[in-house]
PyMOL Python script that loads the backbone (N, CA, C, O; Angstrom):
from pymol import cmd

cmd.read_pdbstr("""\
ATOM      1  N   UNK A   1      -6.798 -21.360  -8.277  1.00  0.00           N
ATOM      2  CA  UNK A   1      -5.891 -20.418  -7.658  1.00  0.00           C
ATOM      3  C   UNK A   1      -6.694 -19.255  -7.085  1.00  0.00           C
ATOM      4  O   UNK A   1      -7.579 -18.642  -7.683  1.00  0.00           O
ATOM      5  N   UNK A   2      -6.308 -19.060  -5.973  1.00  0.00           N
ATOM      6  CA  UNK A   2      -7.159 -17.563  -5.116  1.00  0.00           C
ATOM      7  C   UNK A   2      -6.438 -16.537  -5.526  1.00  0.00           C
ATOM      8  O   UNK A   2      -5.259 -16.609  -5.870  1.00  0.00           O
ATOM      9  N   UNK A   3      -7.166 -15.473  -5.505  1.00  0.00           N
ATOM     10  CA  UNK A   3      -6.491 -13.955  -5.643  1.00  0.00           C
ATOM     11  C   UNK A   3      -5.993 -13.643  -4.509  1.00  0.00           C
ATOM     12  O   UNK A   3      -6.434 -13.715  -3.362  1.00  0.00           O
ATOM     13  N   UNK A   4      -4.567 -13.122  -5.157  1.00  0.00           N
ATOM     14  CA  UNK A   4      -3.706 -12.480  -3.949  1.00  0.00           C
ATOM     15  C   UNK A   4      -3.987 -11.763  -2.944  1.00  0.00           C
ATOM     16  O   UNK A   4      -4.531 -10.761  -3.406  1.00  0.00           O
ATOM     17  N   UNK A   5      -3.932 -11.680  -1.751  1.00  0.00           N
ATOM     18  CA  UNK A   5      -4.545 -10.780  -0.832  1.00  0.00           C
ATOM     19  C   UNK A   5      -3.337  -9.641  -1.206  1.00  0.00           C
ATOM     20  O   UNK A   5      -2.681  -9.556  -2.244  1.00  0.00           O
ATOM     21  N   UNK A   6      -3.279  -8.751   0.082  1.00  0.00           N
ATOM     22  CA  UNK A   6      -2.033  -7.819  -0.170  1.00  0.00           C
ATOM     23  C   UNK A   6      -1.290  -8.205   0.835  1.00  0.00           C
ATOM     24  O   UNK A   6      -0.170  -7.746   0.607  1.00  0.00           O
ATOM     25  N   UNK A   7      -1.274  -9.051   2.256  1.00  0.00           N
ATOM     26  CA  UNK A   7      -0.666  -9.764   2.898  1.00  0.00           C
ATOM     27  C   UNK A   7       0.356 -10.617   1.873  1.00  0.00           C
ATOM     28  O   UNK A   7       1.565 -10.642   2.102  1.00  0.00           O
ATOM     29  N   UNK A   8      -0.204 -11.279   0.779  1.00  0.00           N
ATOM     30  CA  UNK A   8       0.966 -11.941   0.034  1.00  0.00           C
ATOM     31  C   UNK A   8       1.736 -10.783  -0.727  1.00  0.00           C
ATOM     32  O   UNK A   8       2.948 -10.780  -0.940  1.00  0.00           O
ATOM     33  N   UNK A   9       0.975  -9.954  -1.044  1.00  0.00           N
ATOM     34  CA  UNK A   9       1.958  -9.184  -2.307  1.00  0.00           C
ATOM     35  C   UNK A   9       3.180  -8.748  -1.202  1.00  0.00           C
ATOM     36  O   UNK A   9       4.383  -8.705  -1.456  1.00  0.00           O
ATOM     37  N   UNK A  10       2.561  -8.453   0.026  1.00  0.00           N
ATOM     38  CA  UNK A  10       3.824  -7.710   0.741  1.00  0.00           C
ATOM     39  C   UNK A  10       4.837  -8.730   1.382  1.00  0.00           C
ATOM     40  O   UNK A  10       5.938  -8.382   1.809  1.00  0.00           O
ATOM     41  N   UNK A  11       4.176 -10.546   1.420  1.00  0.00           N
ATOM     42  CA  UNK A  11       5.418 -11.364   1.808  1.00  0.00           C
ATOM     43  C   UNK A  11       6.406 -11.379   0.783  1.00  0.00           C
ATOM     44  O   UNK A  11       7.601 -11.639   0.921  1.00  0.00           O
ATOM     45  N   UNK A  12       5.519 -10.935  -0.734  1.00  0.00           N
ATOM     46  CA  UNK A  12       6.796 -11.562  -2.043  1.00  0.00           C
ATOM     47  C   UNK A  12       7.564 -10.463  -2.151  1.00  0.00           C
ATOM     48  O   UNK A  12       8.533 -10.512  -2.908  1.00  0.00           O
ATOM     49  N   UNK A  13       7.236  -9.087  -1.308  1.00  0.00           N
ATOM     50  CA  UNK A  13       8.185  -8.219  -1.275  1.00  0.00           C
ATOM     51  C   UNK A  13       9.631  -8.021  -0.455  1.00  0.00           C
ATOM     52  O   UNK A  13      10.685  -7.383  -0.446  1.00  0.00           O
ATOM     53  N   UNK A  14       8.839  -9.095   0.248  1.00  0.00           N
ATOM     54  CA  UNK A  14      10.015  -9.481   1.246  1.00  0.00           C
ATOM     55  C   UNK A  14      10.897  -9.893   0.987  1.00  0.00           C
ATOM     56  O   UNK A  14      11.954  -9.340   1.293  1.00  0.00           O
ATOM     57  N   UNK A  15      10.854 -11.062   0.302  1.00  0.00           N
ATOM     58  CA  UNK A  15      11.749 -11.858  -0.456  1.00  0.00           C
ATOM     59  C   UNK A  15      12.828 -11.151  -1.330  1.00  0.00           C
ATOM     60  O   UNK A  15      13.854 -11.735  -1.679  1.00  0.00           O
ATOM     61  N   UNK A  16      12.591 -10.085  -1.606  1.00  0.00           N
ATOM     62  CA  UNK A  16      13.355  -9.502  -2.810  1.00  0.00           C
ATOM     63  C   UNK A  16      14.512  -8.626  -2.328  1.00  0.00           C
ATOM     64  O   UNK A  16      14.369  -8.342  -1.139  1.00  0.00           O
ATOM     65  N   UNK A  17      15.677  -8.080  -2.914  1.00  0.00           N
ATOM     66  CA  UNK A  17      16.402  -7.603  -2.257  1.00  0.00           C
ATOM     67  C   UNK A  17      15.719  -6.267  -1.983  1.00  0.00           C
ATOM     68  O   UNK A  17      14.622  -5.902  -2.406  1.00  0.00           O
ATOM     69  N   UNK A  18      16.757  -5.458  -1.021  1.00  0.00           N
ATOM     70  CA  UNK A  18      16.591  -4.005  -0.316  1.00  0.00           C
ATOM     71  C   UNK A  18      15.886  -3.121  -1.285  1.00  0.00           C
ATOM     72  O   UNK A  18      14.776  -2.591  -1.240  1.00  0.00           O
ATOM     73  N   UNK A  19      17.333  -3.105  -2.637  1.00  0.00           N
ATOM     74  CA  UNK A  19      17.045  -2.438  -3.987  1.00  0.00           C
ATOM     75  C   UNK A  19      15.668  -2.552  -4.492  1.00  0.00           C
ATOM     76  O   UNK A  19      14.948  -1.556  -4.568  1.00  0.00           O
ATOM     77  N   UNK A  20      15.217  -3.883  -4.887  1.00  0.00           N
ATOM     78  CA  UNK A  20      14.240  -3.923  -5.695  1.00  0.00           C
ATOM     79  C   UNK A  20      13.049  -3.384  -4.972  1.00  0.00           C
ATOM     80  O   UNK A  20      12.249  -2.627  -5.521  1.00  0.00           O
ATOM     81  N   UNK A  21      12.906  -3.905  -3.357  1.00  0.00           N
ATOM     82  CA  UNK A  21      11.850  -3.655  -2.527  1.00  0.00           C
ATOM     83  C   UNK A  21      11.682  -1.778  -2.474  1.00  0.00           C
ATOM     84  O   UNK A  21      10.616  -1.167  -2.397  1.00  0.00           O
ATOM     85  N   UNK A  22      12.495  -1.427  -2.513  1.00  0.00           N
ATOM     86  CA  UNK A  22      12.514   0.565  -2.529  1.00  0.00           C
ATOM     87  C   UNK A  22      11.778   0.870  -3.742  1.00  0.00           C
ATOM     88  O   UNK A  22      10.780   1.588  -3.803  1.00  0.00           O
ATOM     89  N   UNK A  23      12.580   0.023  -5.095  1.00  0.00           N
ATOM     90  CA  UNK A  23      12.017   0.418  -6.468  1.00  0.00           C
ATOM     91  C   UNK A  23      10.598   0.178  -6.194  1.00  0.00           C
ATOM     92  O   UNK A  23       9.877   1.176  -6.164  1.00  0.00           O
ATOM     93  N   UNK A  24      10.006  -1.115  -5.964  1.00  0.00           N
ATOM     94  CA  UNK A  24       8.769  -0.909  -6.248  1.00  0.00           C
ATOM     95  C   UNK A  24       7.584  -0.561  -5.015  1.00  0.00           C
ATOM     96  O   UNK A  24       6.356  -0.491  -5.068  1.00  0.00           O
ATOM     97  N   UNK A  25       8.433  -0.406  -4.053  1.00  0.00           N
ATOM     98  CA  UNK A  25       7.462   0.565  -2.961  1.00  0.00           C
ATOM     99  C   UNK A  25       7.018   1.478  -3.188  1.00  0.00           C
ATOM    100  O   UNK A  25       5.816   1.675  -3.013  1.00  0.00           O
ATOM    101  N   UNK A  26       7.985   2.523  -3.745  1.00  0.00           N
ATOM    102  CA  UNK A  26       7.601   4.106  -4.785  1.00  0.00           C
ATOM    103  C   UNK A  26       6.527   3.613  -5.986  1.00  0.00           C
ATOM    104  O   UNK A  26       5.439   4.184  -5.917  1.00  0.00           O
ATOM    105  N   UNK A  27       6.653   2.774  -6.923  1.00  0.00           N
ATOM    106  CA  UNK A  27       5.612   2.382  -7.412  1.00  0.00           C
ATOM    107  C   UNK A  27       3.984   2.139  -7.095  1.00  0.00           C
ATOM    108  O   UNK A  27       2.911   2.363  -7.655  1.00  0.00           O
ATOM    109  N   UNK A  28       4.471   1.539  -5.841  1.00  0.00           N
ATOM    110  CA  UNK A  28       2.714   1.021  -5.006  1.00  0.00           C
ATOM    111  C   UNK A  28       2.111   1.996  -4.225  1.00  0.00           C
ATOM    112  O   UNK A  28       0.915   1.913  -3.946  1.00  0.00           O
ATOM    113  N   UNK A  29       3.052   3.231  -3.706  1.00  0.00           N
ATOM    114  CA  UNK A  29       2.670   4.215  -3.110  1.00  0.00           C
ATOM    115  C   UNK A  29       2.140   5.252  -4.247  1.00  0.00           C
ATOM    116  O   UNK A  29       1.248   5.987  -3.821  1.00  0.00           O
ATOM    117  N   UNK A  30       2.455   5.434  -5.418  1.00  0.00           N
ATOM    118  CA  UNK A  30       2.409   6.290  -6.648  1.00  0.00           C
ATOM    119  C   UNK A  30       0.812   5.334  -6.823  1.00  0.00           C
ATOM    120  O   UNK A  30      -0.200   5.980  -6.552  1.00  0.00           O
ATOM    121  N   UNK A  31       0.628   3.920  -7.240  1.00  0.00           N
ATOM    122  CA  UNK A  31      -0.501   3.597  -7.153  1.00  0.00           C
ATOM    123  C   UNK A  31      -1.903   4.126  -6.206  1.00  0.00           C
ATOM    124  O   UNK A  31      -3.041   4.496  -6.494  1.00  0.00           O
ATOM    125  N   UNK A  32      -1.159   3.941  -4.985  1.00  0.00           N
ATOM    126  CA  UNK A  32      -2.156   4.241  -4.034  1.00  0.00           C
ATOM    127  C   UNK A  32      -2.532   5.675  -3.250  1.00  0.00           C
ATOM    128  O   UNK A  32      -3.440   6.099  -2.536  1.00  0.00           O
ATOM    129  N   UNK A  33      -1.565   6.048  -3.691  1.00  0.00           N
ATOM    130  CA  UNK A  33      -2.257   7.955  -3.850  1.00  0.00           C
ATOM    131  C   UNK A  33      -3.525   8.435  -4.355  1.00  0.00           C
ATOM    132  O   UNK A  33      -4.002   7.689  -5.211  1.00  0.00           O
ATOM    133  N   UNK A  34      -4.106   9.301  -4.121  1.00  0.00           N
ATOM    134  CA  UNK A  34      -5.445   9.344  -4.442  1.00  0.00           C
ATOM    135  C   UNK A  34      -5.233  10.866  -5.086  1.00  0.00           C
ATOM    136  O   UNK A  34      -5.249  11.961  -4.524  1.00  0.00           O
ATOM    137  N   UNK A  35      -5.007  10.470  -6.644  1.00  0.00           N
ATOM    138  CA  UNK A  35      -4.343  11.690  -7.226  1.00  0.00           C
ATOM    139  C   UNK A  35      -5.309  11.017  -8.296  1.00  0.00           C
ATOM    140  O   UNK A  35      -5.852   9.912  -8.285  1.00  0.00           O
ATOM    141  N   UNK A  36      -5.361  12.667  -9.776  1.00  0.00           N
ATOM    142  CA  UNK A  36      -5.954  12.405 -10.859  1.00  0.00           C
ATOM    143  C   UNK A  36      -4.538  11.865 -11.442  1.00  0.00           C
ATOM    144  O   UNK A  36      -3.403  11.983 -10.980  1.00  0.00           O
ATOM    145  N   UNK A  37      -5.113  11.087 -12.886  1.00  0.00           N
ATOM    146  CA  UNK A  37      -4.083  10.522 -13.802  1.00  0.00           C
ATOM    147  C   UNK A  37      -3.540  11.923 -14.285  1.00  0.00           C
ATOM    148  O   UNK A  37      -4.320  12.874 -14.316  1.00  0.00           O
ATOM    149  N   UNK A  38      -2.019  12.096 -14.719  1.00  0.00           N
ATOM    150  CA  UNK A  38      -1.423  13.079 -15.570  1.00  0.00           C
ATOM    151  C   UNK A  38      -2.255  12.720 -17.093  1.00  0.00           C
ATOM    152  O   UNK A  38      -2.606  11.611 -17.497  1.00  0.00           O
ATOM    153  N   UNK A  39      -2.425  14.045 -17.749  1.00  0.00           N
ATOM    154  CA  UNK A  39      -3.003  14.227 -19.125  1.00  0.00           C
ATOM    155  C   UNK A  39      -1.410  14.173 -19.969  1.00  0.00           C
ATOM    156  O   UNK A  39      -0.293  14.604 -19.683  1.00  0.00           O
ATOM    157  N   UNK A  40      -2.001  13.378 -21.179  1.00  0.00           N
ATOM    158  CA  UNK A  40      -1.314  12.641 -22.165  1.00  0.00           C
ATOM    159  C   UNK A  40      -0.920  13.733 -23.156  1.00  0.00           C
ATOM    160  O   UNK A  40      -1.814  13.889 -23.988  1.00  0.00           O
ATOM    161  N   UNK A  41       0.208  14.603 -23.351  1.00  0.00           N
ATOM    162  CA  UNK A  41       0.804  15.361 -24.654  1.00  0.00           C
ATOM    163  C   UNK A  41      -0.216  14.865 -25.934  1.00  0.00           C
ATOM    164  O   UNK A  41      -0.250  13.668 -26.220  1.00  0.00           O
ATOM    165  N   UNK A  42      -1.030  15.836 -26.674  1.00  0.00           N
ATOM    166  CA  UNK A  42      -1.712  15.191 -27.411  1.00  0.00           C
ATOM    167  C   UNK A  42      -0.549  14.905 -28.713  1.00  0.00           C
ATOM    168  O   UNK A  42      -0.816  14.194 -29.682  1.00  0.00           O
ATOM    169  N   UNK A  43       0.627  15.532 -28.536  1.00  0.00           N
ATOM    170  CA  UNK A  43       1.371  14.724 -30.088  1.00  0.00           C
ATOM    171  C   UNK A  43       2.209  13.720 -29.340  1.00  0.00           C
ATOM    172  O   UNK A  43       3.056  13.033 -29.911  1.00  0.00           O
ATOM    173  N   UNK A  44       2.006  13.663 -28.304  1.00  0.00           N
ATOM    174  CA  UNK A  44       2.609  12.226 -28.222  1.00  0.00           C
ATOM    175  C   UNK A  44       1.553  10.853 -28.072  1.00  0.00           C
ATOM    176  O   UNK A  44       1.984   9.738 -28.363  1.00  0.00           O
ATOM    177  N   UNK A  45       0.323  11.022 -27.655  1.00  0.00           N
ATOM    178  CA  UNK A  45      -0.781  10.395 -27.778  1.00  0.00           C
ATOM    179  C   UNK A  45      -0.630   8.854 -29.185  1.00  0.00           C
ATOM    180  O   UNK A  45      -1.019   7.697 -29.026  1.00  0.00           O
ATOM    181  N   UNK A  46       0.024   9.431 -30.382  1.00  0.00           N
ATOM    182  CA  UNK A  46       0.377   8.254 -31.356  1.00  0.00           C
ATOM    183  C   UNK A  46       1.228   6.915 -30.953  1.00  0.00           C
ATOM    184  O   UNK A  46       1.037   5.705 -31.069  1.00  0.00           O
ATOM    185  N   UNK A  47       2.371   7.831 -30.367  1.00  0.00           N
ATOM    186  CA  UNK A  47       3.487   6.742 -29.783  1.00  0.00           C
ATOM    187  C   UNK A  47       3.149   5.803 -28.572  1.00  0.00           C
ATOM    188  O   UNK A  47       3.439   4.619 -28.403  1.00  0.00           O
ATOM    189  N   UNK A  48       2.315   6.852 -27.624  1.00  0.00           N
ATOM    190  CA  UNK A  48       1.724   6.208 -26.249  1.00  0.00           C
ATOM    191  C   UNK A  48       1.077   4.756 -26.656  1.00  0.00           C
ATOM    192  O   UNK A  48       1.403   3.639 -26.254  1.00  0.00           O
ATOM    193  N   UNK A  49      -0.127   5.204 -27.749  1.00  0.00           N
ATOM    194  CA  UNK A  49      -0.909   3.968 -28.225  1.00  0.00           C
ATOM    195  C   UNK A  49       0.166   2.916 -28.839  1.00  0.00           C
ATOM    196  O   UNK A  49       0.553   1.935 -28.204  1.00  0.00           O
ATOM    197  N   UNK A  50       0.579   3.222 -30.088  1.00  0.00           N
ATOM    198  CA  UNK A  50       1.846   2.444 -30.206  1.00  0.00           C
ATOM    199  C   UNK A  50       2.736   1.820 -29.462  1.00  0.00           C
ATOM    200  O   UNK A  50       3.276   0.851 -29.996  1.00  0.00           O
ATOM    201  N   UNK A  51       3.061   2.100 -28.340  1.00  0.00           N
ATOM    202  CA  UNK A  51       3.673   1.227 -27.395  1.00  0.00           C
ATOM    203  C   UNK A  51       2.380   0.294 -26.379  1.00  0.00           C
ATOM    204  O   UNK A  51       2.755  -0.760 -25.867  1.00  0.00           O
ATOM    205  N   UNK A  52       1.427   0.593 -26.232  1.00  0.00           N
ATOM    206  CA  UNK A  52       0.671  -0.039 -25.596  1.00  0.00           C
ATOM    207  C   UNK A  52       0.290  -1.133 -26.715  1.00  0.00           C
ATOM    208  O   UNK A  52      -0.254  -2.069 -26.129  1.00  0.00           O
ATOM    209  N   UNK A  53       0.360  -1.360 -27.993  1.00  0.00           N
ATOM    210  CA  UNK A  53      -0.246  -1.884 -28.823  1.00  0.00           C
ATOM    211  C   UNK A  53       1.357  -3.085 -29.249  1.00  0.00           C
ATOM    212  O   UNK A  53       1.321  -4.276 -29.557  1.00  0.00           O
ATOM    213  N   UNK A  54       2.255  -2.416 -29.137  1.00  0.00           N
ATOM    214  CA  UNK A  54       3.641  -3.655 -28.908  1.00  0.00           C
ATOM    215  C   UNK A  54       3.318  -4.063 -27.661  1.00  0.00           C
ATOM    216  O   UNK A  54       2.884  -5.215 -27.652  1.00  0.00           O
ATOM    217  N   UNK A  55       3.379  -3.481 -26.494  1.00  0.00           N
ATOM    218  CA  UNK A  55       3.040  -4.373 -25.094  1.00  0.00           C
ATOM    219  C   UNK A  55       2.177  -5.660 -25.173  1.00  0.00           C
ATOM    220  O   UNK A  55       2.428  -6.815 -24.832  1.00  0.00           O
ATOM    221  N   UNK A  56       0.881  -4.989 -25.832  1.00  0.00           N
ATOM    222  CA  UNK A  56      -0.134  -6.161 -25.814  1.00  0.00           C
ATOM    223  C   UNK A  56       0.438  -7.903 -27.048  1.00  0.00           C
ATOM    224  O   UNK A  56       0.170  -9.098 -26.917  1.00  0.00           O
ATOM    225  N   UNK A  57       1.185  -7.211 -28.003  1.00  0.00           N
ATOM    226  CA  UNK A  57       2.117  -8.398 -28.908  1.00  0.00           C
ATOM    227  C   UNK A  57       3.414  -8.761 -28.189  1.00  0.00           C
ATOM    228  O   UNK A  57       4.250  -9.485 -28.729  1.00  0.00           O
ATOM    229  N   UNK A  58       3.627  -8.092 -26.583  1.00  0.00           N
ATOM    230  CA  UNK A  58       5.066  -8.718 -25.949  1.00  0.00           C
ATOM    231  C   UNK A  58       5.873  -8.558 -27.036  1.00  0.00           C
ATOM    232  O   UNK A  58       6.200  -9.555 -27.680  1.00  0.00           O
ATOM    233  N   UNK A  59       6.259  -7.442 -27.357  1.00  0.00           N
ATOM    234  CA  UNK A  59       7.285  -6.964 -28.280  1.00  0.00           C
ATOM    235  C   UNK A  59       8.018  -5.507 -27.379  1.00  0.00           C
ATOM    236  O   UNK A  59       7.569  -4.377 -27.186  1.00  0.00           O
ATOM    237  N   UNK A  60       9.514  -6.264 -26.914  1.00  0.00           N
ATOM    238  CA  UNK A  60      10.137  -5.154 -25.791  1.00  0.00           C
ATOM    239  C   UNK A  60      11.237  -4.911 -26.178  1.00  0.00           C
ATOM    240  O   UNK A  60      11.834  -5.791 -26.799  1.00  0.00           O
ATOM    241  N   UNK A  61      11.854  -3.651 -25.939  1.00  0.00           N
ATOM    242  CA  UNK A  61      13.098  -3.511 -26.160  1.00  0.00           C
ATOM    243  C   UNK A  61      14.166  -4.173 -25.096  1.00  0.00           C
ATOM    244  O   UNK A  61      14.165  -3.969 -23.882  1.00  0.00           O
ATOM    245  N   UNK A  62      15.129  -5.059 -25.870  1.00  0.00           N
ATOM    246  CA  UNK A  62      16.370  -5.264 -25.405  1.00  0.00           C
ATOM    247  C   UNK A  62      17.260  -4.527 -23.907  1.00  0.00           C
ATOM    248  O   UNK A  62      17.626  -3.354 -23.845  1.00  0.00           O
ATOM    249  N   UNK A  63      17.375  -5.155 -23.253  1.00  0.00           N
ATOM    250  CA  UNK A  63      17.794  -4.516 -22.201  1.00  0.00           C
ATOM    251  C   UNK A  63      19.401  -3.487 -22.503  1.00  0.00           C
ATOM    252  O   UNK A  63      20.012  -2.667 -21.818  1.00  0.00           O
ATOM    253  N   UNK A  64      19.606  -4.085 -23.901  1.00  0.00           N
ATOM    254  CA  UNK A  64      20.859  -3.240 -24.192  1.00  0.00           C
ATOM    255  C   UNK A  64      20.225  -1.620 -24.876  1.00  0.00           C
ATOM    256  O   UNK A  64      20.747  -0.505 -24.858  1.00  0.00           O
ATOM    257  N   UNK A  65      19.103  -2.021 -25.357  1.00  0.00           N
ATOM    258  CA  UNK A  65      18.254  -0.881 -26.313  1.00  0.00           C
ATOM    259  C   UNK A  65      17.997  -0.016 -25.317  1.00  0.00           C
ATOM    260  O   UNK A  65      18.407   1.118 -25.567  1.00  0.00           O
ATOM    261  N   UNK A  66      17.464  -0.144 -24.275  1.00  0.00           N
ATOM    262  CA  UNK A  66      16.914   0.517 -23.252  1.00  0.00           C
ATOM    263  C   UNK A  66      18.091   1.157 -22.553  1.00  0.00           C
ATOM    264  O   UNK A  66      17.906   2.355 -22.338  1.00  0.00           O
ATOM    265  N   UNK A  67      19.107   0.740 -22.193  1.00  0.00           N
ATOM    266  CA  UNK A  67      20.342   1.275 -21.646  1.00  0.00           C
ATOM    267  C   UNK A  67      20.901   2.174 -22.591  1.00  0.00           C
ATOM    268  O   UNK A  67      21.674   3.061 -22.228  1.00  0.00           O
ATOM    269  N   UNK A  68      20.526   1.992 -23.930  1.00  0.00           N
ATOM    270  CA  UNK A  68      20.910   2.858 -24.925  1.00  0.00           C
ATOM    271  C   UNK A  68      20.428   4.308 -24.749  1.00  0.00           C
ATOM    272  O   UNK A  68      21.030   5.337 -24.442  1.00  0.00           O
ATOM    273  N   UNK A  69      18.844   3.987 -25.115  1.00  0.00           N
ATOM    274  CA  UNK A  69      18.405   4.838 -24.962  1.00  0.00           C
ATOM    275  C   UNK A  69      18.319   5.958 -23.454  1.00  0.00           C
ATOM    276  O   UNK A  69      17.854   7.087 -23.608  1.00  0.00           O
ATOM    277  N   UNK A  70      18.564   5.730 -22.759  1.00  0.00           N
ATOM    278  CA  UNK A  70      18.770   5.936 -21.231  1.00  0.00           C
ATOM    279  C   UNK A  70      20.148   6.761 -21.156  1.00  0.00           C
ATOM    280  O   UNK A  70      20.356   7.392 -20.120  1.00  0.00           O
ATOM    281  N   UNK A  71      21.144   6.801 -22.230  1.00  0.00           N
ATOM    282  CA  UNK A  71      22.187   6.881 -21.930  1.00  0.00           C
ATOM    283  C   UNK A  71      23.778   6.227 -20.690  1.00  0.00           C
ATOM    284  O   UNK A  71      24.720   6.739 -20.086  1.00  0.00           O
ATOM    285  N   UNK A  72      23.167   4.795 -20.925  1.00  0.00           N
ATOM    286  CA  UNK A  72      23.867   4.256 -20.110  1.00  0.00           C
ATOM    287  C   UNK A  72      24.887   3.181 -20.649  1.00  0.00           C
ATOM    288  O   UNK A  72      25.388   2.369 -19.872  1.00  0.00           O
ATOM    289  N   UNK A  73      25.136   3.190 -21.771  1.00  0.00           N
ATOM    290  CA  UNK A  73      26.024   2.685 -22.785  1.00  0.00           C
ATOM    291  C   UNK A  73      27.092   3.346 -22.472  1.00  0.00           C
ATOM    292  O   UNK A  73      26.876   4.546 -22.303  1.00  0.00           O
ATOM    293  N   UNK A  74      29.010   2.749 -22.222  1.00  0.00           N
ATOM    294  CA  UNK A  74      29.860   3.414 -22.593  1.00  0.00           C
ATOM    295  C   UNK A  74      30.164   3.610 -23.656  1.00  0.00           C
ATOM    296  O   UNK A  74      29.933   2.716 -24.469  1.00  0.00           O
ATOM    297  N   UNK A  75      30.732   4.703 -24.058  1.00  0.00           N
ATOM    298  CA  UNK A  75      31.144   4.879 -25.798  1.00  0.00           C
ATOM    299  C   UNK A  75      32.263   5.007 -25.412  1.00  0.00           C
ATOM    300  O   UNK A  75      33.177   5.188 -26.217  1.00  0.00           O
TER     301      UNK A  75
END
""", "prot")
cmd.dss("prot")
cmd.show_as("cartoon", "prot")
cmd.util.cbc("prot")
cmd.orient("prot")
């Protein structure tokens, strides 16, 4: 398998609806800015690692958990 050029990344963007293509345009433009990284809250620094350390075991919250937390649950 060859590595993606960015000619493909931008045909598979095509493909996708309006919505998704906006969501992750702001993403690839946030990538490709030529900005320093934001500095990490050092008391939150525990949790940061902690979630990078479930990421790497593919351990995610529930799409209902996440709406939870988000406040997007009706009560």
């Amino acid at each position: 398998m060859t590595t993606p050029t960015i000619d493909d990344a931008i045909e598979a963007l095509r493909r996708l609806t309006p919505e998704r293509q906006q969501e992750l345009a702001g993403y690839i433009c946030q990538l490709a800015a030529d900005s320093e990284p934001e500095d990490i809250d050092p008391d939150a620094l525990p949790a940061v690692l902690e979630g990078l350390e479930q990421a790497k075991r593919r351990e995610f919250a529930s799409p209902e958990r996440v709406a939870a937390a988000l406040g997007l649950v009706n009560k």
